[in-house]
C-alpha positions, 0 to 999 in steps of 0.5 A: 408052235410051242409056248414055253411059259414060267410056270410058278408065275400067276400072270404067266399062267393065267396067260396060258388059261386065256389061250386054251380058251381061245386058241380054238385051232388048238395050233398053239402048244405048251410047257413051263419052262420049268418041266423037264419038256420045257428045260429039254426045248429050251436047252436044245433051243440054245435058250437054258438061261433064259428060263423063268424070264421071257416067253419064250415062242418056238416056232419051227427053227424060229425062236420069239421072246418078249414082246415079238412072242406075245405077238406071235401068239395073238397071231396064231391065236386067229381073229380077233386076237390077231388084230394085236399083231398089228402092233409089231409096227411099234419098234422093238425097244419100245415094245420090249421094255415095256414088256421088260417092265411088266415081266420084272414086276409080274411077281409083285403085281400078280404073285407067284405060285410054289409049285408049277401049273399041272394041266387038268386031264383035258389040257394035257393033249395041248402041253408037250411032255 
């Protein structure tokens, strides 16, 4: 599973943070979006145009975004994590636009960065180049 996440964003980041902290089976993989792995996957995911505003989850030949990625990812995660899966029984839309909520205020609330996350020597075996 590869988690492609807006790099500049800070939520995003420490997002990313929290799963190589916790992601112990290391299964889950990641990219900015904005890196020339994360454009190259989007692109050949038929997703250019969806950089920098949803996670975007690639699973196999599956792709998540929003709501149902995040999810996703808490399930790969492994327990305890993956009791939030659970939470996939709410309906999409109601799901999603409180996603889409945080997602269009996440800039404001959390800040962003100007340049992308670089990950430290001992993370770069969990990013995809």
């Amino acid at each position: 599973m590869i988690v492609l996440f807006d790099g500049v964003c800070n939520l995003c980041n420490r997002s990313v943070d929290f799963i190589i902290r916790h992601d112990s089976h290391h299964a889950i993989r990641l990219a900015s979006q904005q890196s020339a792995a994360g454009r190259r996957l989007l692109a050949e995911a038929g997703m250019a145009d969806a950089a920098g505003t949803s996670i975007v989850v690639l699973d196999g030949a599956r792709i998540y975004t929003r709501s149902k990625a995040a999810l996703v990812i808490a399930r790969a995660m492994g327990a305890p994590w993956s009791l939030f899966y659970a939470l996939i029984l709410i309906p999409p839309p109601m799901r999603d636009s409180l996603y889409d909520w945080i997602a269009r205020h996440r800039y404001r609330w959390f800040g962003q960065r100007d340049t992308c996350r670089l990950p430290t020597p001992e993370e770069r075996t969990r990013f995809v180049e």
